[in-house]
Each structure stands twice: as structure tokens, then as C-alpha cells.
C-alpha positions in Angstrom: 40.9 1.3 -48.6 40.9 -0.4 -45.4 40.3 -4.1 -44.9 37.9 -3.3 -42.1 35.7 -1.3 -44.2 32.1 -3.1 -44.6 29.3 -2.3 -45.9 27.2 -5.5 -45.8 25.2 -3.9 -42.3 24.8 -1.2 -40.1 24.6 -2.3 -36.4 23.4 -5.4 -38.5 20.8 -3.7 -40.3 20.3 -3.0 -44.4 22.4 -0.2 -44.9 20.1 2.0 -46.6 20.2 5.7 -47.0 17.0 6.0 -44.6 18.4 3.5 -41.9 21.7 5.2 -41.4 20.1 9.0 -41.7 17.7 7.8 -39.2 20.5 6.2 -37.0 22.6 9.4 -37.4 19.6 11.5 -36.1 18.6 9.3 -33.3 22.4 9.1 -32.0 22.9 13.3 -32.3 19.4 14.0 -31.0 20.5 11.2 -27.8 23.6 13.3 -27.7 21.9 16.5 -27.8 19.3 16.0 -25.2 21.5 14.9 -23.0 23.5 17.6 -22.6 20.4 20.2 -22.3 19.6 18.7 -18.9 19.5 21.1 -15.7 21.0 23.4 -18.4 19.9 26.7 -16.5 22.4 25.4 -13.2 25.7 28.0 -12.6 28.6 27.4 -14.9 30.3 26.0 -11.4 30.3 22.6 -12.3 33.3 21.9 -14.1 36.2 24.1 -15.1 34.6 27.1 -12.5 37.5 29.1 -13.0 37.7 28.9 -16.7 33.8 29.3 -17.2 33.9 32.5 -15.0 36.8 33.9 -16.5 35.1 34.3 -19.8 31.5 35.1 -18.3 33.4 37.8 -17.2 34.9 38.5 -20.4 31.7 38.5 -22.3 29.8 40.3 -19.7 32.6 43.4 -20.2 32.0 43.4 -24.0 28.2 43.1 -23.7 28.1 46.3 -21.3 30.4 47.8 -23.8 27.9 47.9 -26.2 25.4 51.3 -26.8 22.0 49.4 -26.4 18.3 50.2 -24.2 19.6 47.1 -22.0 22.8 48.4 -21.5 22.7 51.9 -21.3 19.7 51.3 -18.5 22.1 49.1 -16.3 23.8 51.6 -13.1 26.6 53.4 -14.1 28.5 52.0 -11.2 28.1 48.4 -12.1 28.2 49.1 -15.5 31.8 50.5 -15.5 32.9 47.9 -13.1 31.7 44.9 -15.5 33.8 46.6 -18.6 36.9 47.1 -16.5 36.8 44.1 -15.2 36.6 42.1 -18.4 39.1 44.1 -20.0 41.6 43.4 -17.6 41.3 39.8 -18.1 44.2 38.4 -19.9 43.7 37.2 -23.0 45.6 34.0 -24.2 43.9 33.4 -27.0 41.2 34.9 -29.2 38.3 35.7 -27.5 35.8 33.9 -29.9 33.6 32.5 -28.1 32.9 35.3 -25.5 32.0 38.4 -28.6 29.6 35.3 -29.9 28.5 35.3 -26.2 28.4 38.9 -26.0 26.9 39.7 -29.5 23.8 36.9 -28.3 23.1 39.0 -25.1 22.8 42.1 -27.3 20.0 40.3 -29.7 18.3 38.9 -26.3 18.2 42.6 -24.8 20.6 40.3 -21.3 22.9 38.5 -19.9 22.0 34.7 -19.8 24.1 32.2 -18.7 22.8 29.7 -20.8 23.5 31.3 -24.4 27.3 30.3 -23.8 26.4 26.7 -22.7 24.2 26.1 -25.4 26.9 27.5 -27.8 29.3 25.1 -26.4 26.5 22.1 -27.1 26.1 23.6 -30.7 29.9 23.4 -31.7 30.7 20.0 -29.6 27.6 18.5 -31.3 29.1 19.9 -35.1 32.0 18.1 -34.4 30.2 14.4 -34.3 29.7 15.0 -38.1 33.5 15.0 -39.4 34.0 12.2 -36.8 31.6 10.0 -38.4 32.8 10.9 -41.6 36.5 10.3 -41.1 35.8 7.0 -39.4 33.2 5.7 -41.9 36.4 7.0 -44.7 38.7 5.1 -42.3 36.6 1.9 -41.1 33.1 0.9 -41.6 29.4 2.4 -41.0 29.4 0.4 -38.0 33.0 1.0 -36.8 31.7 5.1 -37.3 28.6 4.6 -35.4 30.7 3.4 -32.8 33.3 6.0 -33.1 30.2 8.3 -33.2 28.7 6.9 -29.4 32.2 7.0 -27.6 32.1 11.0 -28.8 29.0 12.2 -27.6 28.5 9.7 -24.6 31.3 9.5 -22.8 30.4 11.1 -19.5 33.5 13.8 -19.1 33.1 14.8 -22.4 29.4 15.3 -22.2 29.9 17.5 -18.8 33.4 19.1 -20.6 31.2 20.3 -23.9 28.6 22.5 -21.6 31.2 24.6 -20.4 32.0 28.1 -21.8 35.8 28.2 -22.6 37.5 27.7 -26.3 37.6 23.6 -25.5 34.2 22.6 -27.3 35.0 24.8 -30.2 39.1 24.4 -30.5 38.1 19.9 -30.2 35.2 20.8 -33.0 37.9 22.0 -35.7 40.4 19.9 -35.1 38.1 16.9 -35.9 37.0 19.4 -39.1 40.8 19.6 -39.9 41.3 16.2 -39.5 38.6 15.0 -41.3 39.7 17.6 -44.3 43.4 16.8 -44.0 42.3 13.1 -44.5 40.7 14.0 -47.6 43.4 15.8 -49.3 46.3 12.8 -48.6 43.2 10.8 -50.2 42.5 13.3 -53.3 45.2 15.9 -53.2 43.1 18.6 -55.2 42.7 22.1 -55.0 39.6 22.0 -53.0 40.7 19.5 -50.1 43.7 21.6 -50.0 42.0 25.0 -49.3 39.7 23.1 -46.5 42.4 21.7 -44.7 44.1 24.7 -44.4 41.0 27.2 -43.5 40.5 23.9 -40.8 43.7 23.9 -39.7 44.1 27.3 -39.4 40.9 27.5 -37.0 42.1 25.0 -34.8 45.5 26.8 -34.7 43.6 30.5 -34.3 41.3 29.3 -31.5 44.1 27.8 -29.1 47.2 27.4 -30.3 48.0 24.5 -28.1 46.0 22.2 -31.1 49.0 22.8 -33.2 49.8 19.3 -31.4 46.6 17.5 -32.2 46.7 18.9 -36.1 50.0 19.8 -36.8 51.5 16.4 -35.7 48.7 14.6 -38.0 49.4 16.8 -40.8 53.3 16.4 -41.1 52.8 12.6 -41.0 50.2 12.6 -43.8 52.8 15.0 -45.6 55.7 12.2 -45.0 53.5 9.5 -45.8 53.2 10.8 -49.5 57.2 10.8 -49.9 58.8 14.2 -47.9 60.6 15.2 -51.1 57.7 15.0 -53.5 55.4 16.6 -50.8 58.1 19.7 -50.3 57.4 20.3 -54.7 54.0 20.0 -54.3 52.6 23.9 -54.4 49.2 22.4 -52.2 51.5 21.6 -49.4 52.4 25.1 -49.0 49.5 26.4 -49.7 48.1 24.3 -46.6 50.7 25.9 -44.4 50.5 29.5 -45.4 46.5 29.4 -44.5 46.6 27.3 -41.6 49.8 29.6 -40.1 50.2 32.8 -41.1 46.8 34.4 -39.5 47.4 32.5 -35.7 51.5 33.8 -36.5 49.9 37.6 -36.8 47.3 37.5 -34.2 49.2 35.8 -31.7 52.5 38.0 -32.4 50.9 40.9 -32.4 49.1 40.4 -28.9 52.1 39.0 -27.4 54.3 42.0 -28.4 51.3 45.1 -28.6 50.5 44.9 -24.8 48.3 41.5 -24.9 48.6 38.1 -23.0 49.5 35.6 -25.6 52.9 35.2 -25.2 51.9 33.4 -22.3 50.3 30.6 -23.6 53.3 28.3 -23.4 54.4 30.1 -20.4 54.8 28.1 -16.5 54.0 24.9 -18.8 57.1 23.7 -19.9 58.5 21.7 -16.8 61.6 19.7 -17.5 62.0 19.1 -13.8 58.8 16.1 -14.1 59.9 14.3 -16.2 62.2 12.1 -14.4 59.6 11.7 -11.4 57.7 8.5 -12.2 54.7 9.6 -10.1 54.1 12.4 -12.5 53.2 9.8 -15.6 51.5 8.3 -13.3 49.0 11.1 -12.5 48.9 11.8 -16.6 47.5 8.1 -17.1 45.5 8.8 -13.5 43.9 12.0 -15.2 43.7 10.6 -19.2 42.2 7.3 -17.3 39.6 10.0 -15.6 38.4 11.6 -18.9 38.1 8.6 -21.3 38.6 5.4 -19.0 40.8 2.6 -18.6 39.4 0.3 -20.8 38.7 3.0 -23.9 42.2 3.2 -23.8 43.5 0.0 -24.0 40.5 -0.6 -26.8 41.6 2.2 -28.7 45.0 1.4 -28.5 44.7 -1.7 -30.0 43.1 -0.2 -32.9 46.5 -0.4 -34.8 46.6 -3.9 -34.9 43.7 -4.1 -36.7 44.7 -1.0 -39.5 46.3 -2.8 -42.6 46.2 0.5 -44.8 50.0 2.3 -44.6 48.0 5.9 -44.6 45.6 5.4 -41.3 48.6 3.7 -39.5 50.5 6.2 -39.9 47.7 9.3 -39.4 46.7 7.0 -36.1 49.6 7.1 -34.9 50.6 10.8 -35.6 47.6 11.9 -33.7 48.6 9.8 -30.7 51.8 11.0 -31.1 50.2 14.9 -30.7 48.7 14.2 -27.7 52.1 12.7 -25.9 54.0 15.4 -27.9 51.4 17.5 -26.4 51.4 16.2 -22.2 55.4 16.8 -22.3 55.2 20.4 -23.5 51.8 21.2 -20.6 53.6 19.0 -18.5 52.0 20.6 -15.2 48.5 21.1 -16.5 48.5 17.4 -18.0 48.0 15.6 -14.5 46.4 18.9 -12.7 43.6 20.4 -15.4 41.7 17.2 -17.3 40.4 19.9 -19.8 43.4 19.4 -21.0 42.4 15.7 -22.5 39.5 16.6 -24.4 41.5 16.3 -27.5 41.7 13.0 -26.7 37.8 11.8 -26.9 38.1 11.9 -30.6 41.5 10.4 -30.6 40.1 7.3 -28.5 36.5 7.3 -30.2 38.6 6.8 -33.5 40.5 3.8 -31.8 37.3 2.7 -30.8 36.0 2.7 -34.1 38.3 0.3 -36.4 37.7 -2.3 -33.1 34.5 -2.7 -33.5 34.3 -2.5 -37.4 36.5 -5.7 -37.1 34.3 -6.6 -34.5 31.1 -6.3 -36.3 32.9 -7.1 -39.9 33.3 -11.0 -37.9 30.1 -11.5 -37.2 28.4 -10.3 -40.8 30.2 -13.1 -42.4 28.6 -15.6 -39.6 24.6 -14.8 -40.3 23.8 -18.2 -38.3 25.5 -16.2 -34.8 22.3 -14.3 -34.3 22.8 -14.3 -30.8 26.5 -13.3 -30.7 25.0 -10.2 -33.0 22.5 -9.4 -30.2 24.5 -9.3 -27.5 27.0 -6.9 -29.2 24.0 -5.2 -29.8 22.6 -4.8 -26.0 26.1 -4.4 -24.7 26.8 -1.3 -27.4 23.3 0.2 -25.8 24.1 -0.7 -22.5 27.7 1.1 -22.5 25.7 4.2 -23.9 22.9 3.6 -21.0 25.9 4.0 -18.7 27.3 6.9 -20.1 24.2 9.0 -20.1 22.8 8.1 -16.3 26.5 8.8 -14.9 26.8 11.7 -16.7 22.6 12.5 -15.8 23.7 12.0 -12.3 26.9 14.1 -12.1 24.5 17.1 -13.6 21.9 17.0 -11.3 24.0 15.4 -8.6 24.7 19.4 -7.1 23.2 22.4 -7.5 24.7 25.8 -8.0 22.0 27.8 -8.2 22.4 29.1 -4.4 25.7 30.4 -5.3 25.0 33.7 -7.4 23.0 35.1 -3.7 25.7 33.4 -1.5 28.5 36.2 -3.5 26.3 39.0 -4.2 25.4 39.1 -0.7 29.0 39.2 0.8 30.1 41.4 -1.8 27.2 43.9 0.1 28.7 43.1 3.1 32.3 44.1 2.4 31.3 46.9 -0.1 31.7 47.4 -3.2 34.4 50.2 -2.9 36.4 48.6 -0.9 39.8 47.2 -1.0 40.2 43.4 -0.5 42.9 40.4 -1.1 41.2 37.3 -1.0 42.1 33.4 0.2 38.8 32.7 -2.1 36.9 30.4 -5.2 38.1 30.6 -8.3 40.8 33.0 -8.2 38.2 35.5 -7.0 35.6 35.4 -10.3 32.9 34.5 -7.8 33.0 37.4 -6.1 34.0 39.3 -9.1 31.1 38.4 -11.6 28.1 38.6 -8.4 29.8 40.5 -5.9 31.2 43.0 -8.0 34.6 43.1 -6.1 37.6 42.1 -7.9 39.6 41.0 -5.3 43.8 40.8 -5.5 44.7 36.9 -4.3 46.7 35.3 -1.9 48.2 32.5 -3.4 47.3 28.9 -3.0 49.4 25.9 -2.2 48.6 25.6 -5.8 50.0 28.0 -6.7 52.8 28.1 -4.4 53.9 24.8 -6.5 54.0 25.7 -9.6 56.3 28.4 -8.5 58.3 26.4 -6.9 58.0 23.8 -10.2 59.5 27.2 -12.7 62.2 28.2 -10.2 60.7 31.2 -8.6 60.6 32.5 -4.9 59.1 34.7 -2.8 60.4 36.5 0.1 59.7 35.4 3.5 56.3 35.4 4.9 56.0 38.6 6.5 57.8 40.7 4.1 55.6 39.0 1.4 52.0 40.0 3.7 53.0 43.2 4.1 53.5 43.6 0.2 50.4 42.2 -0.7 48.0 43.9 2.4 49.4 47.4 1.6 46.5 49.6 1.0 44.0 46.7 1.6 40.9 47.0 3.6 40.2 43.5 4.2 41.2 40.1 3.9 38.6 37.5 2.9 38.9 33.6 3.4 36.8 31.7 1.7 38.4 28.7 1.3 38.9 27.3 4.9 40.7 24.0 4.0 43.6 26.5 2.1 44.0 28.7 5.5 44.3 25.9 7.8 46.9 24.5 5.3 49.1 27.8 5.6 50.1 27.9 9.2 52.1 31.1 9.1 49.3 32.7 7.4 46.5 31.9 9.6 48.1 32.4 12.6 49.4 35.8 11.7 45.8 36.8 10.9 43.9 35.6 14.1 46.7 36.8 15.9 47.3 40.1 14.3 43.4 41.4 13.6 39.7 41.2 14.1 37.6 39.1 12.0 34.1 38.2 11.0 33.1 34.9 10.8 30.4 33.6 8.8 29.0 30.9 6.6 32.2 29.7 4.9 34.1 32.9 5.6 36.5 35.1 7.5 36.4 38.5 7.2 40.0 40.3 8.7 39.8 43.9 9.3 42.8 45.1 8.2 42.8 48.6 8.7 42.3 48.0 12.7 44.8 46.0 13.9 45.3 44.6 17.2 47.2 46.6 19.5 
């Protein structure tokens, strides 16, 4: 066991059974409530794209489905919602959006809030095998603490009530974690079994958490002696669960016509990592999600680990997440998604801090005011955390947006033909204003191109590619047109427009003479 671990308090109370149930209720119940405010906004407040994307998704499979609800909505829009969401790629399973879809079809509609709630429900699961693992790994205090950086730091409160794969994929890994912990500790049949069905989730779910598990799991496996590990049946019996279902689905739908070959595809950019502004931005962005100061905290949780086994599993997990920024080397200073895996990582630092920490002052009963003030300053880090992230939900709201599409998608018509300058790669317009638009690349996007090696032919060549067939172009994002010069100025100069609020319209089957 761990020096740091100490039972003698709990946030320097008796540890009894009641105190820390009651102390594990209050802090998930704080947790939980927290998220449920303004819950009934538009899923356009973080990760728009992403969110809409599978909104979309689930929408198609709900409309799929023979039911009174469904079978009353027009034909017309009906069709269009199931083609739509079928041609969305697919990277990884879809999980969460036939849980999405197969709600709507007990609730008789379509409810935005059913996937946010479901996002809650598996982020808030995932504070249990945190405490666990860091009250295996520290103390009841150091996993209360652990326990409070998890469910109140602001991004990660704002990050787990979106609808994408994130809330569920961080949930198992802190399950496979907390499993594969167990077995290094006991090494039986049982613990075996669970950390490869664990494991194997994270894997199945995204396949990017082979990083965040993977890493961890080979470093428990060396840590026991490589060559006793490779005779030991358990350690293959770990593998086979956790890999071979993610090696079939994700073979399969990267070979049969699906999108998951992908997954590791326009990520891999060689080309940053000899520019020193790139880790820059990757400590600008992880310094965004989780903070300066959590950082260095957590960081120096490792000189306060005596025990060979959580050094090393500490470390492994850190090393995941740099293995990891390398490999998404684009999306790991431009998408901050991309750090959620972190929040556990850093709540764990957290943890064997403050069990030190706390494991000081126990042994000092006369420092009763030292005790209250790490008291006060624990609840006043958490009062923080919940009015910034209060603030940054109720800060804007959405709700105008859903009217603001469906009415321009009337306005252009739903039959017609459009490539878009627009929000969110078009699912705006898509999921209210039932056009799905073809897009005009962004700067954005022009980059990355640029990052991978690949070119487009010159401007006009490419515009007359693109606007073949078209009936209109639509601008919605103003700043984007001004910053393409040769773009803008070929469509005021070349045909007639509409303007209105936050919108061009180009007529493209009238040109100017």
C-alpha cells in the first residue's frame, strides 16, 4: 500500500460508513445538479459541430423506426431526416445516438435533452471508479479530492452535457482503469475478465482510448516482470476481450463501405512537431481544459507516490495522453475535446497531493485552524468551479437558433440545390432547415490540407467544380468570406445576392451578364 493512504479522517471528520456515504451523495448530487442547469438550451454551446452531427444521426434512426410518431411525421421530411443520418460517416460505433434514438421511440419524440441527460448519466457513473481507484491508491480524503477536481472542473462540467462518445468513452476508461488496477493488485479470474470487458469498451467506443488504457495496461503488465506476465494465461485473456471485438467492428466498417478507417486519418502530422509554437498551443489548450495550476499540482503527485505499482501506472497514463497529442497532433491544440481524458488523469494527480496534504495535518490535532482553512479553500475552489461553469451556461442562449435555420431553410427551399460558406459544416441548416448543403471549405480547413500535403486547383477551376449544378450559394459566416478575397470578390462580382440577418444569399443560376 501507499504511504499516503490514511484513514484516521475524512475531510477531518470520523470516518464512519454514514459520514463518507453521506459525503459521497452530497458531492454526486452537487455534481449532478449542476449540470442539469438551463438543460433544455440548443446543443450549440460546445462542440456544435460534434453534437449536431449525432442529433442528426439519431434523428435518422428514430425516423427509421415503424411507430404512431413516426409514421405521422410528412413523408418529405421524414425521408430527408433518414437520408441524411445515414450518410453521416461513421467513425466509431454509434452508441450513443441508437440509445438516443431508442429513448425518442419510448417518449413517442425527438427531445434534445434525452442525449444530454444521457451524457450527465455516464460522466456522473464515472465519479464512482474514480473514487474508488484513488481511495485504493491514496486516502478517503486524497479520493474526495480526486472526486471534486472530476465533477467540478468547469470544462469538464460544460464537456459532459454534450452528445458525442466523450462522456461515455472518459466513463470506461476510468472503469478500465479502476479494474485493471485491481487485477495488478489480485490477479484472479474475476479482475481479469472486468478489465478486459472495461477495456474493451473503452477500445469499442473510440478507439483513440487505446492511449489512455492501453498505455496504463502494458505498464501494469511490465511492472509484474514482462516474462512472467507473457506465461500468465490472464494476460491474454485481458487482450483477447479488450481487442478482438473493436479489431472486427472496426475492420469490418473500414473495409465493407463504412468510415472507420478514418479515424487516424489527417491526424497524424509529422510536419508540427519541430514547430515550437505547436506545443505551445497543446499546453495553451490542455492549460484551457484543466488549468495551469491543476497541472503543475498533479504533476507533482509523483513525488509524493512511494509504492513502485502507482508510480509506474501514474506515469503510464501520463505517458497515454503525450503518446496520444503526438499521434492527433492537429486536433490536440485545435479541438479541446480532445483533453477530456485528461480530467481524470489530473483529478488523480490531484488526489495523492492532498492525501499528503491532509495526512500532515491529522497527525497535528492542535493546527485546527490550518485544518479549517484547507477546509474553506477545498469549498471555495469548488464554489469557483460551479459559478464559472453556472455562468458559461446561462452566459448565451441558443434557443433563437432552431427559428433563425428553419426559417432560411423556407427561404431557399427545401428542394433546392446549395453549397454553403455556413455553421457547423452545414448541420444547422441541415437538422432545422432541412437542407443539407455541400461546403466550401474554410481557412480551417484549407490548413489542414495544406498540413497532409494536399492541393487544390486554382480558384476558379476549383468554383466552377464545386457550383456545378448548384442553385445557390449561402454565406453564413461573414468573418470566413471577408477572409477569402478571391472568393468574395468573384461572388459580388459575378451574381446577385440577398442580404439578410447574418447572410448572403448568391443566385447562381442568374449570373451577371
Amino acid at each position: 500500500m501507499s504511504e499516503t493512504r490514511s484513514n484516521q479522517t475524512v475531510l477531518f471528520l470520523k470516518p464512519t460508513k454514514t459520514v463518507v456515504t453521506i459525503l459521497l451523495v452530497v458531492f454526486i448530487l452537487a455534481g449532478l445538479m449542476l449540470r442539469l442547469i438551463d438543460l433544455d438550451d440548443l446543443p450549440l454551446d460546445f462542440a456544435a459541430t460534434r453534437q449536431l452531427h449525432s442529433h442528426i444521426m439519431a434523428r435518422g434512426i428514430y425516423y427509421a423506426m415503424d411507430t404512431p410518431a413516426t409514421n405521422a411525421i410528412p413523408a418529405e421530411t421524414r425521408q430527408f431526416a433518414i437520408i441524411t443520418g445515414q450518410s453521416e460517416p461513421q467513425i466509431e460505433p454509434p452508441i450513443m445516438e441508437h440509445l438516443v434514438a431508442f429513448i425518442y421511440r419510448i417518449i413517442g419524440h425527438e427531445d434534445m435533452r434525452v442525449a444530454r441527460l444521457l451524457s450527465i448519466f455516464f460522466w456522473m457513473i464515472g465519479s464512482i471508479p474514480l473514487f474508488l481507484l484513488a481511495r485504493k491508491m491514496t486516502s478517503l480524503n486524497g479520493a474526495f479530492v480526486a472526486l471534486a477536481v472530476y465533477l467540478f472542473n468547469p470544462f469538464g462540467t460544460i464537456a459532459s452535457r454534450s452528445f458525442q462518445p466523450d462522456p461515455l468513452m472518459v466513463m470506461t476508461i476510468v472503469w478500465a482503469l479502476y479494474f485493471q488496477f485491481n487485477w495488478a493488485e489480485k490477479d484472479t479470474l474475476k479482475s481479469a475478465i472486468l478489465a478486459g470487458i472495461f477495456t474493451g469498451l473503452a477500445l469499442f467506443i473510440k478507439a483513440s482510448a487505446v492511449f489512455f488504457v492501453g498505455i496504463p495496461m502494458v505498464g501494469l503488465v511490465v511492472s509484474k516482470g514482462l516474462w512472467k506476465s507473457l506465461k500468465n494465461w490472464r494476460v491474454w485473456l485481458i487482450a483477447a476481450i479488450a481487442l478482438i471485438p473493436t479489431i472486427v467492428y472496426y475492420w469490418i466498417s473500414a473495409t465493407v463501405g463504412g468510415n472507420s478507417g478514418a479515424i487516424f486519418g489527417a491526424r497524424w502530422v509529422p510536419a508540427l512537431f519541430s514547430d515550437p509554437k505547436w506545443y505551445l498551443k497543446w499546453f495553451m489548450m490542455a492549460k484551457f481544459v484543466v488549468g495551469y495550476y491543476p497541472i503543475i499540482i498533479a504533476l507533482l503527485g509523483f513525488f509524493f507516490l512511494r509504492d513502485k505499482l502507482h508510480k509506474i501506472f501514474l506515469f503510464c497514463m501520463w505517458l497515454g495522453y503525450l503518446l496520444f497529442g503526438f499521434m492527433f497532433a492537429y486536433h490536440i491544440y485545435t479541438h479541446d475535446y480532445y483533453h477530456l481524458p485528461l480530467i481524470p488523469i489530473i483529478a488523480l494527480g490531484f488526489g495523492f497531493v492532498a492525501a499528503q496534504l491532509f495526512s500532515l495535518l491529522e497527525t497535528r490535532s492542535r493546527h485546527w485552524f490550518s485544518k479549517l482553512l484547507v477546509i474553506l479553500r477545498l469549498l471555495f475552489g469548488i464554489g469557483l468551479n460551479v459559478m464559472k461553469s453556472r455562468g458559461d451556461m446561462i452566459g448565451e442562449s441558443f434557443r433563437h437558433e432552431a427559428k433563425y435555420w428553419k426559417d432560411l431553410g423556407d427561404k431557399i427551399g427545401q428542394r433546392s440545390s446549395v453549397i454553403a460558406l455556413t455553421h457547423d459544416y452545414g448541420y444547422r441548416l441541415s437538422y432545422w432547415g432541412f437542407i443539407q448543403p455541400d461546403l466550401w471549405p474554410t481557412r480551417g480547413d484549407l490548413t489542414v490540407k495544406q498540413l497532409i500535403g494536399s492541393t487544390d486547383p486554382e480558384f476558379e477551376t476549383l468554383f466552377n467544380m464545386r457550383t456545378e449544378g448548384k442553385h445557390y450559394f449561402l454565406v453564413t459566416l461573414i468573418g470566413e468570406l471577408e477572409g477569402q478575397p478571391a472568393l468574395s470578390e468573384y461572388l459580388f462580382a459575378h451574381y446577385p445576392y440577398q442580404e439578410g440577418d447574418g447572410y448572403y444569399l448568391f443566385d447562381l443560376k442568374n449570373p451577371h451578364k
